[in-house]
Backbone bond lengths (Angstrom), bond angles and torsions (degrees), N, CA, C in turn:
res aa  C-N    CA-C-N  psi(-1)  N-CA   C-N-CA  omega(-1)  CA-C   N-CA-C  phi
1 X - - - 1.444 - - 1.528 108.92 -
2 X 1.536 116.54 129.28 1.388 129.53 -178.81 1.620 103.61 -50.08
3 X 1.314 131.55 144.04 1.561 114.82 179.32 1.579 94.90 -119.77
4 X 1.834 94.48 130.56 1.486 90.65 176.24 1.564 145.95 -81.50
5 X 1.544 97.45 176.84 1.876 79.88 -170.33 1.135 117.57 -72.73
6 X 1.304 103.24 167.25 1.546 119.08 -169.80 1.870 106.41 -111.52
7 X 1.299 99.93 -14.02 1.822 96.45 -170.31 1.545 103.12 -134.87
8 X 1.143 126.37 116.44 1.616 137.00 132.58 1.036 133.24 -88.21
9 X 1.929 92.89 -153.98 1.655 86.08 -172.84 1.677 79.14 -134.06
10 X 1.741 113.25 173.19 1.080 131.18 -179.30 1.805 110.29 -131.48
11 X 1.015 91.85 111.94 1.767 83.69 -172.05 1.331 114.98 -110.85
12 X 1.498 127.01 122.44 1.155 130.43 173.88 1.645 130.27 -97.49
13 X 1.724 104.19 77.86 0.894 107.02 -160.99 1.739 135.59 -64.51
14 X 1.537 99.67 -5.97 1.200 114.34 -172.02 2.000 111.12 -59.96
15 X 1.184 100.74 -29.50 2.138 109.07 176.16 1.662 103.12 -92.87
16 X 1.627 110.25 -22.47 1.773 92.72 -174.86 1.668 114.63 -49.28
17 X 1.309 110.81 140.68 1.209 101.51 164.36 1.739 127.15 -139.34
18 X 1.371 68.56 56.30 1.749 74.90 -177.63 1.287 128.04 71.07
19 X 0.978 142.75 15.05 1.041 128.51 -171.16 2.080 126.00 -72.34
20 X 1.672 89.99 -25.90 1.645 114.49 -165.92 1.441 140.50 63.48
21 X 1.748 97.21 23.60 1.256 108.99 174.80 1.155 109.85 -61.22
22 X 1.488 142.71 -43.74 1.137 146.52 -158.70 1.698 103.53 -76.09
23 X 1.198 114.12 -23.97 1.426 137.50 -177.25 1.507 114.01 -65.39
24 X 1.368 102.46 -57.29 1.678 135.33 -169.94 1.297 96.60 -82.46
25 X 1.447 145.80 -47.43 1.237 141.07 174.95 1.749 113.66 -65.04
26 X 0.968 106.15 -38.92 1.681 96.67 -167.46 1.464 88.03 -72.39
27 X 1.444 144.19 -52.33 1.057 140.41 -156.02 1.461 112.52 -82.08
28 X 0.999 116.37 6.98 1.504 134.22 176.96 1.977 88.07 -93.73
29 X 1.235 77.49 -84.93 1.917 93.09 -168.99 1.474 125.94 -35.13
30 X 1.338 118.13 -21.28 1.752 137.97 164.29 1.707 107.53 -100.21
31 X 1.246 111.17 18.21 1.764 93.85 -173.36 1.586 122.37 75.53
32 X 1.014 139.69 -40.34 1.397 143.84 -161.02 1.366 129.90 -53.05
33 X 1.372 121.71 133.03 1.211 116.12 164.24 1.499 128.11 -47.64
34 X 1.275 101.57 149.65 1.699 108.17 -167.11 1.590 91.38 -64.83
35 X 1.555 105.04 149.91 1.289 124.64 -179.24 1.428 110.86 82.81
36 X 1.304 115.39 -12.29 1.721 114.74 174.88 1.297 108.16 -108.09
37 X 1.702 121.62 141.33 1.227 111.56 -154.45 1.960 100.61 -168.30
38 X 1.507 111.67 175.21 1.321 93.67 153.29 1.616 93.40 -126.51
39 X 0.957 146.07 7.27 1.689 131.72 127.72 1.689 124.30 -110.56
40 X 1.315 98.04 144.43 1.457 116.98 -164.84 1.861 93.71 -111.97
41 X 1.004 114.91 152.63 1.467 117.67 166.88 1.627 108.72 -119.50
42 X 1.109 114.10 92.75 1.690 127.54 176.09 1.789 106.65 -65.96
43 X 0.758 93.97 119.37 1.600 108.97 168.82 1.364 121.06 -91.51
44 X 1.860 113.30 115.52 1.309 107.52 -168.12 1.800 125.24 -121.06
45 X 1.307 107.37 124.41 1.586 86.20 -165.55 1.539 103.13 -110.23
46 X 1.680 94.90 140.32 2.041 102.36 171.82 1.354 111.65 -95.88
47 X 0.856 87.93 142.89 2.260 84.70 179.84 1.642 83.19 -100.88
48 X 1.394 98.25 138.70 1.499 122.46 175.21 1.139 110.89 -96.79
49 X 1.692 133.49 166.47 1.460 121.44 142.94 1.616 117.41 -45.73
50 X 1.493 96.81 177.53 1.614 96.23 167.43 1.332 113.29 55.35
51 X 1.390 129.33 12.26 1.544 127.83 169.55 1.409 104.92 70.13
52 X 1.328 114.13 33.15 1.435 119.76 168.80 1.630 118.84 -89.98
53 X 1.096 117.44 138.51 1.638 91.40 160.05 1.826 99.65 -131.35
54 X 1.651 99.68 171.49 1.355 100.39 172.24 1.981 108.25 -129.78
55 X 1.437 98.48 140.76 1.639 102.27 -167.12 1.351 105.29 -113.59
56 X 1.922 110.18 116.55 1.252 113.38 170.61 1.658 117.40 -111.41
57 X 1.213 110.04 149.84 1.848 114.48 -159.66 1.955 80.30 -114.68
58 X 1.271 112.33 124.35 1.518 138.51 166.45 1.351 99.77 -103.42
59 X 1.448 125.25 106.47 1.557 126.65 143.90 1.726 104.92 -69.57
60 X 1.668 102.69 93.70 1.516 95.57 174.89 1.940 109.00 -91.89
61 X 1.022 136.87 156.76 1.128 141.98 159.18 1.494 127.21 -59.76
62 X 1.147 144.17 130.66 1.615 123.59 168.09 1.122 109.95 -121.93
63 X 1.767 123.76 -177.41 0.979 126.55 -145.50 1.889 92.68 -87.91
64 X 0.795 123.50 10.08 1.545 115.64 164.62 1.730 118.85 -100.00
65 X 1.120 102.17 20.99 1.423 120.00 165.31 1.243 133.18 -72.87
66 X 1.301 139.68 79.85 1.393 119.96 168.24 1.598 120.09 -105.76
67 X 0.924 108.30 56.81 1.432 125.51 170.50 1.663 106.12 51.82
68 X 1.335 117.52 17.75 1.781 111.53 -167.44 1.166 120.96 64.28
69 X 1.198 125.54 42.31 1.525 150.27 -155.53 1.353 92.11 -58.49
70 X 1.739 132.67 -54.41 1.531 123.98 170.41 1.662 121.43 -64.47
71 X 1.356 103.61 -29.38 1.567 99.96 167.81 1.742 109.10 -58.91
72 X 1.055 102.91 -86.71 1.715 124.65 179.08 1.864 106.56 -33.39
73 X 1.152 108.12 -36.11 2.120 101.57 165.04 1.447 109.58 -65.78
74 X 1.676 115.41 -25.73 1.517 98.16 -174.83 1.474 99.89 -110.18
75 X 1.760 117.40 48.29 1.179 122.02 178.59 1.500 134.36 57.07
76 X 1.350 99.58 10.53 1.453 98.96 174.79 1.863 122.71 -109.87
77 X 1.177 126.73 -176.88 1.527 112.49 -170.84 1.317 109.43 -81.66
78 X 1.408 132.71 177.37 1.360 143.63 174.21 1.953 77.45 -69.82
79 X 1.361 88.06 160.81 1.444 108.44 166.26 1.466 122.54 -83.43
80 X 1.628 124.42 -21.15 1.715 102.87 157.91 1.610 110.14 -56.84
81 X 1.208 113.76 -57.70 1.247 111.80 -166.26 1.352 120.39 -68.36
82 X 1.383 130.39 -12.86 1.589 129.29 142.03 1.604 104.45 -26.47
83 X 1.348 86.38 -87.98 1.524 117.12 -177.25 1.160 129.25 -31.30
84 X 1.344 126.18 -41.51 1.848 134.70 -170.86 1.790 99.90 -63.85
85 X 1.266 100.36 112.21 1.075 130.36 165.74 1.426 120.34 -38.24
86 X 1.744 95.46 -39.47 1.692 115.17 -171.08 0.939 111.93 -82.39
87 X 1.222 110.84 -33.93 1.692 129.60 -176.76 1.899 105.69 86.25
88 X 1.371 100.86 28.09 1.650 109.51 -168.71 1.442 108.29 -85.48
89 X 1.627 124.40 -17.04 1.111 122.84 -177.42 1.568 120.93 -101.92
90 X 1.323 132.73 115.29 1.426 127.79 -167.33 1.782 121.93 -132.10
91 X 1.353 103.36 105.53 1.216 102.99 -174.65 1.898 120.22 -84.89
92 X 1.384 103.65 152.90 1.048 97.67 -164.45 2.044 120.79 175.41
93 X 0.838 130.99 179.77 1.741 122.41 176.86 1.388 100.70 -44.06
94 X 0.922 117.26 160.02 1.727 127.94 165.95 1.869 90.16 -83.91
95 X 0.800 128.60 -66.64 1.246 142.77 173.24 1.929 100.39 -19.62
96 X 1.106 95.87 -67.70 1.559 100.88 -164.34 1.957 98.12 -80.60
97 X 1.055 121.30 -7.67 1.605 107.52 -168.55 1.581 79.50 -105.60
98 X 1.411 138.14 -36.62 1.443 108.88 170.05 1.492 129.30 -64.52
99 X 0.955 120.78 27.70 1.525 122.53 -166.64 1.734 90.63 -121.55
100 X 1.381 103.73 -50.40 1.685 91.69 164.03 1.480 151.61 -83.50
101 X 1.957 89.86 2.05 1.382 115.58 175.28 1.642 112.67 -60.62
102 X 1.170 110.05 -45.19 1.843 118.51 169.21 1.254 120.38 -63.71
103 X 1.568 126.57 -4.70 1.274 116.95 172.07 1.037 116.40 -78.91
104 X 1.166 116.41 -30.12 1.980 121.16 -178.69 1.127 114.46 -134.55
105 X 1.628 111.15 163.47 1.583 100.30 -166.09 1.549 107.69 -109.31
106 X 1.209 117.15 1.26 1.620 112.37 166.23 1.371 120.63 -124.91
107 X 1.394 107.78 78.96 1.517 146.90 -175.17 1.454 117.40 -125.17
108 X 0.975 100.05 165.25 2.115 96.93 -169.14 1.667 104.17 -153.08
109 X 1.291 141.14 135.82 1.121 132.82 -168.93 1.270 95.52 -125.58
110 X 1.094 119.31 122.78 1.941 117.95 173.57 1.547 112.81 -136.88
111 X 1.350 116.60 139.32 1.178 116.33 174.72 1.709 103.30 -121.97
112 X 1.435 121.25 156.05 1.640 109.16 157.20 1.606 125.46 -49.10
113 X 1.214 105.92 -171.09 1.570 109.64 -162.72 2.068 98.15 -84.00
């Protein structure tokens, strides 16, 4: 039986603001061509009344994610979460980032597969 993970990330997307450091670093740190990644930052727009809209930036994870598995063995963070500008991305126990998942309501808890 596969044994599961023990470390993610917790993202508090409500301060991201786009910037795509977290974006630009992972794809730096694996080699990859720009636009290939294991986080993407989706850009999301609400149409408001009154011809308003409001724009939220999701650092989502994808399935080419493994959290920097050689970074994080020699104790250091995945490289979005170096990187986030916002300081919105935080790696750490699954254990301990669900305990801060209930403090706010636009938070995201993800681990790999």
């Amino acid at each position: 039986m596969a044994k599961k993970p023990e470390n993610g990330l917790l993202i508090d997307y409500e301060y991201c603001t786009g910037c795509f450091a977290c974006q630009v670093a992972c794809s730096q740190e694996h080699h990859w061509p720009a636009g290939m990644g294991g986080i993407q930052v989706l850009e999301i727009i609400q149409n408001l009344p009154k011809d308003k809209a409001y724009l939220n930036f999701l650092p989502f994870p994808t399935e080419l994610c493994v959290l920097c598995a050689p970074r994080t063995k020699k104790g250091l963070e995945p490289a979005c979460a170096q990187h986030c500008m916002a300081n919105v991305i935080t790696y750490g126990s699954l254990s301990d980032l669900a305990k801060e998942l209930g403090k706010k309501p636009r938070m995201v808890l993800w681990s790999p597969k």
